[in-house]
N, C-alpha and C positions, 0 to 999 in steps of 0.2 A: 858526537852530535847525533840525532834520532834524525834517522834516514827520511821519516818524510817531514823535518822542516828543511835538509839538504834538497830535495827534491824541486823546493819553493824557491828555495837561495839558489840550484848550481841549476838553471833550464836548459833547453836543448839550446836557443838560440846564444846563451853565454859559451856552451862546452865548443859549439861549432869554431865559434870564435877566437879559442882556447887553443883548439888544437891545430889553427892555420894562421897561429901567430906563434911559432917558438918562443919570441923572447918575454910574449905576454905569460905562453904558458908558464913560462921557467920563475917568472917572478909572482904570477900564481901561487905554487905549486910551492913557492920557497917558507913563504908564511904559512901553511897551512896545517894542522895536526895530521894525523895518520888515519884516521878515519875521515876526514875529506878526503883526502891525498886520493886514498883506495878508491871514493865513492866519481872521484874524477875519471880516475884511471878504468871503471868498470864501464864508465859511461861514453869514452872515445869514440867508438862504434868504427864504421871503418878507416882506414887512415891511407887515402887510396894517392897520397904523395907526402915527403919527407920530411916535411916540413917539422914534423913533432920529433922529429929522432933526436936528437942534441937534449931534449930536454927529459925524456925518457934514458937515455943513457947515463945523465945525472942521478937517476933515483936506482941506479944498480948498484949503488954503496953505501944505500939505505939499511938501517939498522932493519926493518921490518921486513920479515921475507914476505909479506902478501904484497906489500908493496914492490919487491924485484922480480916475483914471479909475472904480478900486472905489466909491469915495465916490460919483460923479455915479451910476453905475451900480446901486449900491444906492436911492437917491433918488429914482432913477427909476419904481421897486418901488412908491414912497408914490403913486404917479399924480398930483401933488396939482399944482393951475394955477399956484398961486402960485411955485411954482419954476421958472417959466417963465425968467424975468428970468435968476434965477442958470444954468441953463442956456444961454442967448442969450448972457451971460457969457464962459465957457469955451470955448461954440461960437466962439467971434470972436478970443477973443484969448489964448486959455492957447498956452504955446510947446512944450507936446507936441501932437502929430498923434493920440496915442492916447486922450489927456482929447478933445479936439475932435471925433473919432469917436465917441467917447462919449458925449458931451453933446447933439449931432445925435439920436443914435438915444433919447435922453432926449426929445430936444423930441415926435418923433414918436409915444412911448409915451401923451404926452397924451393924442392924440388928440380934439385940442379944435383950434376952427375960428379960434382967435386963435394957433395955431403956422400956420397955411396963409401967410401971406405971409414969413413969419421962414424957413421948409423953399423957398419959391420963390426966396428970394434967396439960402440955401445951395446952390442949382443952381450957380451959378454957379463958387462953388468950385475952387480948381487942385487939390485933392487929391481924387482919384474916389471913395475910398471913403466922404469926407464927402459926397460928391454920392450915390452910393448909400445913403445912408441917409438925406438926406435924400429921394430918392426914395420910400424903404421908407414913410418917414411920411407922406408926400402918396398914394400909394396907396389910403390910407383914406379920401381926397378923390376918387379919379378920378373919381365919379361929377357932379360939378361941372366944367361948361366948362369954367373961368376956370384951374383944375389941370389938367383933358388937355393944354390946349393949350400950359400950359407944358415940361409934361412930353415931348411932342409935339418938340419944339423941339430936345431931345437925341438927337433921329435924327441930328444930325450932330457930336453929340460923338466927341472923338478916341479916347476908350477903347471898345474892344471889347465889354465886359463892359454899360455902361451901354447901348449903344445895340444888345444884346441882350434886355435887361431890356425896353426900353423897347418893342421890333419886340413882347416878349410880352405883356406886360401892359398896353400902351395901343392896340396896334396889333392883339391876336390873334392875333402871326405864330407861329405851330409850325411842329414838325419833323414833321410827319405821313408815313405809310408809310403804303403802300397793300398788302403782303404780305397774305395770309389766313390764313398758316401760323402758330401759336403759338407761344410762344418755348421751350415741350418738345416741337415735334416738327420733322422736317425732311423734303424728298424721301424715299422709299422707296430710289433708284435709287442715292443718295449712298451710301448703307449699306455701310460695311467696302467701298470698294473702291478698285481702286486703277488710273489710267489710263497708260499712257503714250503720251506724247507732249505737242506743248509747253503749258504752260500757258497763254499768250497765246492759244489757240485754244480750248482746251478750259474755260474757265471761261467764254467765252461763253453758253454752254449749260447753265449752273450758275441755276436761280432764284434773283428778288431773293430775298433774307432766307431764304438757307436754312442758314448755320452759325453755330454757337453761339461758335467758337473758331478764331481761329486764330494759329497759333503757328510761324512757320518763322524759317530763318535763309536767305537769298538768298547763292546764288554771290558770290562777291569780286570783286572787277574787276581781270581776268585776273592772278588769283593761282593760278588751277588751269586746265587744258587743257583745261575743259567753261566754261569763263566767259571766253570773249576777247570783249570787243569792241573799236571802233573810236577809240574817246574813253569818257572819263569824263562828258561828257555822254549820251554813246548809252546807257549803263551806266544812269545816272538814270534816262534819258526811257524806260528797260525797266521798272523798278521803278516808276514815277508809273504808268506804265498800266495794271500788275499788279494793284498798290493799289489803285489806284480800283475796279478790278472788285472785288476782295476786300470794298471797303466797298458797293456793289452789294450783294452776296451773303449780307454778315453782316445779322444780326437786331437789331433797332432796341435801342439801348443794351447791345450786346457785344461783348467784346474781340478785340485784334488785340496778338499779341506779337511782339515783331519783335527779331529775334536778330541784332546785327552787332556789326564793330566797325572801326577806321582801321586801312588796308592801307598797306604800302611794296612798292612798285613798285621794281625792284635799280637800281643805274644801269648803263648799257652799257659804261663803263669807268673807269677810276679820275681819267680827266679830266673824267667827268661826277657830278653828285648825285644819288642815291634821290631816289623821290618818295612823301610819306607823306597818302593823302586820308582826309579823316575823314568815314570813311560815313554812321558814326550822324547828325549834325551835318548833313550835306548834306539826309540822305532827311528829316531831322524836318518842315524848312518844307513841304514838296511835301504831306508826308500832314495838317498842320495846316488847308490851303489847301482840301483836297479833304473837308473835314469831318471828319477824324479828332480828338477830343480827347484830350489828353496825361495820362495820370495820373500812371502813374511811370516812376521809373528804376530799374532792379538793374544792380548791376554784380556780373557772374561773375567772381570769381578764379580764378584756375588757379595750381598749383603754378609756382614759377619752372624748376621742373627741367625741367619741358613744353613750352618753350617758346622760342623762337630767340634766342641768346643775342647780345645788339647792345653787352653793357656790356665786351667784352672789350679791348677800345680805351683806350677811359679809365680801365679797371683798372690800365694801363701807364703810362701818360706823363698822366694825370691835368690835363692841359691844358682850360680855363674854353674856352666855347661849344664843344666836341666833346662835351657828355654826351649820351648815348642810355640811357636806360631800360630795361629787358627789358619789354617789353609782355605783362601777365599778366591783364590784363581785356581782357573783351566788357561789352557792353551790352545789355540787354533792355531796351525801350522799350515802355511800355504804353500800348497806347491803345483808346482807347471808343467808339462808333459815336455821333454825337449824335443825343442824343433831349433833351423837357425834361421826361423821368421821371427818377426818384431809381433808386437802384440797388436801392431798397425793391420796385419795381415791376414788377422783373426776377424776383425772387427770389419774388414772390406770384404769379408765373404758374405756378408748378410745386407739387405733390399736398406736403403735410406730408410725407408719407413717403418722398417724393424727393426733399423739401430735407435729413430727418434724415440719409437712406443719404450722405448727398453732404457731411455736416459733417466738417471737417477735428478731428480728435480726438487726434491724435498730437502730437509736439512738432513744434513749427515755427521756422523764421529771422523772427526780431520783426525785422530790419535788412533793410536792401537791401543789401547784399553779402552773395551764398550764393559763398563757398568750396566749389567742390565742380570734382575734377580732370578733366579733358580722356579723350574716349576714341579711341582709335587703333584703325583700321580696315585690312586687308588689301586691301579693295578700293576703299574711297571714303575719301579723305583727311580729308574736314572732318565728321564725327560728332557728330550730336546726346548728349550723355551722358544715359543711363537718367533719372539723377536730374532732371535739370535739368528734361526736361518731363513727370515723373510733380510736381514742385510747380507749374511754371505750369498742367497738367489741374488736380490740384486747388484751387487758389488762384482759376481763374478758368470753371470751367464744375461743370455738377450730371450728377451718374449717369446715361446715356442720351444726352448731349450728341453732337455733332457735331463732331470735330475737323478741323480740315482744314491741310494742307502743300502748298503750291504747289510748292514742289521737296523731293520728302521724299527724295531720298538716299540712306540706306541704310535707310527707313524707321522711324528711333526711336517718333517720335508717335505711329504705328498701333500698335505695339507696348504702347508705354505707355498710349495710349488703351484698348487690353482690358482690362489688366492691371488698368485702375480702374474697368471695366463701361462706358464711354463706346465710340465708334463712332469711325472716319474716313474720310476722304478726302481722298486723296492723290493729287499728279497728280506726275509725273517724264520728265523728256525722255529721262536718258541709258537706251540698252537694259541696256547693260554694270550697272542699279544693281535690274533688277526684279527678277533673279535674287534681288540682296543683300537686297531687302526682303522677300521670300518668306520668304528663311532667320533673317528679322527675326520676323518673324510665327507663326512657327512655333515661337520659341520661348516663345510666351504659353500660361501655365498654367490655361485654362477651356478651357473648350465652344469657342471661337473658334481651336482651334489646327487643325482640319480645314480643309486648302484649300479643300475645297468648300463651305467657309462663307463662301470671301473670295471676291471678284471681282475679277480680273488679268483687265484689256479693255483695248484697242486704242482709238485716235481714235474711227472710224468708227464701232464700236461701242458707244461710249460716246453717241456722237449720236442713235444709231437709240433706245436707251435715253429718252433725256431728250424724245425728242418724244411716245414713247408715254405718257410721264410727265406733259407739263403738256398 
């Protein structure tokens, strides 16, 4: 049944009712399909005396494991010792992974010192997230040898995640930063400006933690006449080095947007094959390795009309292993600077009135794929489209922010960055593109469209700059 005519039918004043009448509930509960059943059992809310246990302990030999995970789950609510047993139960032997996950974090809700050897011997567990929850419940113990040193012990478990958990809560290990700059303010000398020359040099000289954002998309590997190099590895091993200064530079728990997507390389003649490398996919491990965390994926559509037509082949002779695709996605890949703050913590560093100016209040893409067309430039081939980074500015920095483009091209981001009262810095190698970002810049509708408000500097001078700076 569609949850909101349950919503009409099952109200707060029936479920109250529901759940401080066992016998009522049980004969509820006895007639009803499994999607009420769930929509009951999600809706409990606290169960702060026993009265429901007898009738929840009926639905743990229910055919539906959502339904015996709600059950253990609600149960859990009564805190009561005595369902320790039926918990140790399901922890051990129900044959969903998601009741047992369940029942785990049931044992630990106790929090009574007769779950401590039951939570030690769920360490051991092949499934992590039962070992992480049993962990969550022995926690309440750390202060007891006999638990550190178990816990202790999963420094050299195989999963990631655990033997994270564990470096923090048993061992103290953080991600500490040593910056002094807050996370609303940055350099003075960064401010609206723009350098040229290469970036591999000039972000030397950039302080740790000094941008809020950044957002670029990297040359292709010799897809255009400013991006040759030697190998697909030299190609990488430019981007791993970039990176890591980029993660340097940003601010403790802020993002890094990375705009690519898989290139075909032509072949030299019809007795040889293209070669098609998948960017996204290579750069991911390198920036995971170097402390980046992964949040999401967008995938940009583009019009197929936009875009290099590979399907004309097998439109004709429609011959099996010859299909090609039209390739109409890029990829955005987001990632997070680690820290082991919440993104609550980011968001409390900055004035009420400059998290309100900075809320996103218009309609928004609820999905990861933003459809939004390709733009064509006269003088730089591969173009940032307006849209594309007025939502990653607002989606992932606040009013006054820091934007930065390691190769900003025809400079969109600076652009888009005024246009939302944020700031940039942009570094660019080719001469042939400062021009273009000038004439980028200039068409921003505030206070920021006087050149003499932007700073277009040289290498050298951008040095002398940063030393008077720190």
């Amino acid at each position: 049944m569609n949850r909101a005519i349950l919503s009409k039918q099952i109200n707060g004043e029936l479920i109250d009712h529901l759940k401080n009448d066992p016998k009522s509930l049980s004969s509820f509960l006895q007639y009803q399909n499994d999607g009420t059943i769930i929509y009951v059992l999600e809706k409990l809310g606290r169960l702060e005396n026993g009265y429901s246990r007898e009738p929840l302990l009926n639905l743990l030999n229910h055919l539906n494991e959502n339904i015996r995970a709600l059950s253990i789950k609600n149960l859990a609510k009564i805190e009561d010792i005595s369902l320790l047993s039926t918990f140790v139960k399901y922890a051990s032997a129900d044959e969903s992974t998601a009741v047992r996950r369940e029942s785990v974090s049931a044992i630990g809700r106790l929090r009574n010192e007769k779950a401590i050897p039951i939570l030690i011997n769920l360490l051991k567990d092949d499934d992590p997230k039962v070992v992480m929850q049993a962990i969550r419940g022995l926690l309440v113990f750390s202060y007891r040898s006999e638990v550190k040193n178990e816990l202790r012990k999963l420094l050299n478990h195989p999963n990631e995640l655990i033997k994270e958990v564990i470096n923090k809560e048993v061992n103290g290990i953080q991600h500490k930063l040593n910056s002094q700059q807050k996370q609303d303010e940055f350099p003075t000398f960064l401010k609206n400006t723009v350098v040229h020359g290469d970036v591999q040099e000039i972000i030397k000289y950039i302080p740790d933690e000094s941008i809020q954002l950044t957002f670029t998309s990297p040359p292709y590997y010799n897809a255009r006449d400013y991006s040759i190099y030697q190998s697909y590895e030299e190609y990488l091993n430019f981007l791993e080095q970039v990176f890591k200064e980029v993660y340097r530079i940003t601010k403790e728990g802020r993002f890094f947007v990375l705009n690519t997507s898989p290139i075909i390389i032509p072949r030299i003649s019809r007795a040889h094959s293209s070669k098609r490398y998948p960017i996204p996919y290579d750069i991911h491990p390198l920036l995971v390795k170097m402390g980046w965390e992964f949040i999401d994926d967008i995938v940009w559509v583009k019009s197929e009309a936009s875009v290099k037509n590979r399907n004309a082949g097998f439109l004709q002779h429609r011959k099996p292993l010859a299909y090609k695709p039209n390739a109409v996605t890029e990829m955005l890949m987001v990632y997070r600077k680690k820290t082991d703050k919440l993104i609550d913590w980011n968001i409390k560093q900055y004035s009420w009135d400059k998290v309100k100016k900075s809320k996103v209040l218009e309609d928004y893409e609820t999905s990861n794929v933003w459809r939004i067309d390709p733009t064509f430039d006269k003088v730089h081939t591969a173009v940032f489209p307006l849209e594309l980074c007025n939502r990653v500015i607002k989606f992932y920095s606040f009013v006054g922010d820091l934007m930065f483009d390691p190769f900003a091209g025809s400079g969109t981001l600076g652009r888009a960055a005024l246009n939302l009262n944020r700031n940039f810095f942009l570094t660019e190698k080719e001469s042939k593109y400062i021009n273009r970002i000038k004439e980028e810049l200039n068409k921003c509708g505030n206070l920021f469209n006087q050149v003499s408000q932007l700073n277009f500097i040289d290498f050298e001078k951008f040095i002398t700059l940063s030393r008077e700076k720190i």
